[in-house]
Every structure is written in structure tokens, then in C-alpha cells.
C-alpha positions in Angstrom: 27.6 53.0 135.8 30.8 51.0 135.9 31.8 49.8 139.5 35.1 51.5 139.4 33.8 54.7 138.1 35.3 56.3 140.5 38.1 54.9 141.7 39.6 55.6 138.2 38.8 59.2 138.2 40.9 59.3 142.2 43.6 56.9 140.3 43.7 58.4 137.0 47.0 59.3 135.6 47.0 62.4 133.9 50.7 62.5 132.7 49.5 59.6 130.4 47.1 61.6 128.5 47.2 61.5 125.1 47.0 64.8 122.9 43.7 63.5 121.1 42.4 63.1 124.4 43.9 67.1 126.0 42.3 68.5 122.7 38.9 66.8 123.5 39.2 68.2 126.8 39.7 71.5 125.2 36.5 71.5 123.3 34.5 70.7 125.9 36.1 73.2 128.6 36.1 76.1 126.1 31.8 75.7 125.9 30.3 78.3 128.3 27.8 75.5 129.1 30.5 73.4 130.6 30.9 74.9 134.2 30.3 73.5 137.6 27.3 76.2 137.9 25.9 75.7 134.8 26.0 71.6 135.0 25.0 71.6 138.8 21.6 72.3 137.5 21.2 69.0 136.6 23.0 67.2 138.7 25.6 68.2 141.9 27.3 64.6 141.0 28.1 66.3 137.4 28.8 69.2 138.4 31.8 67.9 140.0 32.8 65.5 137.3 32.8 69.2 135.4 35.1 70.2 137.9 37.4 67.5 137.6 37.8 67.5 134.4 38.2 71.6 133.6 41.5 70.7 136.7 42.7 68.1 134.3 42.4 70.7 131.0 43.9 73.4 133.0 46.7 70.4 134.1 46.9 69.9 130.4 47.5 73.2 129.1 49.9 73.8 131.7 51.9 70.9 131.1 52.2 72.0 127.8 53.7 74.9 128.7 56.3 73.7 130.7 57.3 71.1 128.0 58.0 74.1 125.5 60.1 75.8 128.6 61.9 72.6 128.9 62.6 71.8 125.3 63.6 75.7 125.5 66.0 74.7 128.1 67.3 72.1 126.0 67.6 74.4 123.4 69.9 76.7 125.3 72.0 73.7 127.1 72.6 72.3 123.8 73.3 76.1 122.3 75.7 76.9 125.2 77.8 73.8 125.5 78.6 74.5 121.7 79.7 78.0 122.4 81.8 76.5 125.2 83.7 73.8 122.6 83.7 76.7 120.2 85.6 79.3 123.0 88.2 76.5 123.5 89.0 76.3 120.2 89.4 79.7 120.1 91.6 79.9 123.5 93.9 77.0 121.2 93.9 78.9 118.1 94.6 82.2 119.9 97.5 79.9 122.2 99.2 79.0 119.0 99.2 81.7 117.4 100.9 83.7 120.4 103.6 81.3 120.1 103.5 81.4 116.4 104.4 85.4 117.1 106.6 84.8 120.2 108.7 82.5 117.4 108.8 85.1 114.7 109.4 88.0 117.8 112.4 86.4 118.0 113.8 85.8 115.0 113.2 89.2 113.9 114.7 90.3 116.3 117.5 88.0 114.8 117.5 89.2 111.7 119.4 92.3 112.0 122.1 90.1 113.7 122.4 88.0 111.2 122.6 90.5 108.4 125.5 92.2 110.3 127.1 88.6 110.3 126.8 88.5 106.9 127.5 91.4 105.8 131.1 91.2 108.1 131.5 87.6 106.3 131.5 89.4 103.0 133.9 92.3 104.0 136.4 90.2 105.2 
């Protein structure tokens, strides 16, 4: 047995687990022989390695499941600010266009002035 056995197991970072590694895990937590009772037949010391390692699948699996809320999150962030840019455009597009019809408002309201001008240039 290595010196530092377990000094790496108190120290061990489980952030840096690699997905090989979590689906190794898997295997061996999903095996109805690999339980604290079950391995504390042979040995109490194993029994809580057992232990250990079905907190670090179980830290695994729910790690994983907050990175698909998070990338979920991203999702929506990214979804939402692009709704946002695509409201402004719409709030300038809708702003010219008001004063596209405020402009023609008025010179149709114009227009029958300026027939009656015309129409009293040609009489006279």
C-alpha cells in the first residue's frame, strides 16, 4: 500500500475527474455487490473506501446535472439578449415609421390645400 494512500483519497480533487474515470465509477456503483454492507464483509477498511467512492459517483452524476442546467442557463442568456437586440430594432423600426406617418399625416392633410391653390391659380 502506497504511503500516501490516504492522504490522496482526504486531498483528492474531484472537480478534476475525467469522464472515463465518472463512467468507471458508474460501473462499479451500479453492481449490487458494491455497497458498504456487502464489502464490509471482507473488510470494514473497504467497506469505507466503497463508501467513498459511491459519494464521489453520486458527486459525479450530480455535477453532471448541474452542468446541463448551466449550459441551459447559457442557453437562455444567450436566447434572451437576442430577443432584447431584436425588440430594439423593432422599437427603431416602429419610431421611424411613426414619423414616416406623422410626415405623410401632414402632407395629406396638405394636399387638399394645395389642390385648392391650384385649382384658384388656374381660374384666375
Amino acid at each position: 500500500m502506497r504511503d500516501n494512500f490516504f492522504s490522496e483519497l482526504v486531498y483528492f480533487d474531484k472537480s478534476q475527474l475525467s469522464a472515463e474515470a465518472a463512467s468507471r465509477l458508474a460501473e462499479y456503483c451500479s453492481s449490487p455487490a458494491f455497497t458498504p454492507e456487502t464489502v464490509s464483509h471482507s473488510s470494514v477498511a473497504a467497506a469505507r473506501v466503497c463508501q467513498w467512492v459511491q459519494a464521489l459517483h453520486s458527486y459525479t452524476q450530480k455535477r453532471s446535472q448541474l452542468q446541463s442546467f448551466v449550459d441551459q442557463l447559457i442557453n437562455v442568456e444567450h436566447e434572451r439578449k437576442q430577443v432584447t437586440v431584436a425588440a430594439l430594432h423593432l422599437l427603431q423600426l416602429t419610431t421611424a415609421a411613426k414619423i414616416c406617418l406623422d410626415s405623410l399625416s401632414h402632407y395629406i392633410f396638405l394636399l387638399p390645400l394645395a389642390a385648392r391653390y391650384v385649382a384658384d391659380d388656374n381660374i384666375s
